[in-house]
C-alpha positions in Angstrom: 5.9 8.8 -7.5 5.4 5.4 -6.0 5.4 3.6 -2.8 4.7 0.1 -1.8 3.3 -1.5 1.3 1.0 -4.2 2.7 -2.3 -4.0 1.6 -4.8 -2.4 3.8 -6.7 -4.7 6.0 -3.9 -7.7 6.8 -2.4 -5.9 9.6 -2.5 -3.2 11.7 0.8 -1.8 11.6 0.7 -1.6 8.0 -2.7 -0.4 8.0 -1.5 2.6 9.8 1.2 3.0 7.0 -1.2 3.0 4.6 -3.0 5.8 6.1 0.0 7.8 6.3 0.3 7.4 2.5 -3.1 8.6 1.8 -3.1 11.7 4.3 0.1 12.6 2.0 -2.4 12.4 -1.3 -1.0 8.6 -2.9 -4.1 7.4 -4.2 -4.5 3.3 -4.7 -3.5 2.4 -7.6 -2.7 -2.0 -8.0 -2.4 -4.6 -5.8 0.4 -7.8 -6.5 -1.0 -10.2 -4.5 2.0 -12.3 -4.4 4.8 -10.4 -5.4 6.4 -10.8 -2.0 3.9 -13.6 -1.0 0.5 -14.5 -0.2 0.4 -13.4 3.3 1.8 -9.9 2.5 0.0 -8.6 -0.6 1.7 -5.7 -1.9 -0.6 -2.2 -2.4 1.2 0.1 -4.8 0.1 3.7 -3.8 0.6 6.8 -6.7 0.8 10.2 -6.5 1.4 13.0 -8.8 4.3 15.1 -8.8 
């Protein structure tokens, strides 16, 4: 499975979503830093099911 967010570290609300992912076990897996655009780099998260 895969989920997609902000990356860690531009702001805070998404940092916290980020978080959430990992305490669920989705482990880092790419960045796109301008699939949506250069101010919101986009972390792809995995996890196995």
């Amino acid at each position: 499975m895969q989920v997609k967010t902000v990356k860690m570290g531009v702001y805070e609300d998404y940092d916290r979503t980020n978080r959430f992912y990992q305490s669920l076990g989705f482990r880092e897996f790419e960045v796109f830093p301008t699939l949506w655009d250069e101010a919101n780099p986009c972390q792809v998260y995995v996890m196995a099911m």
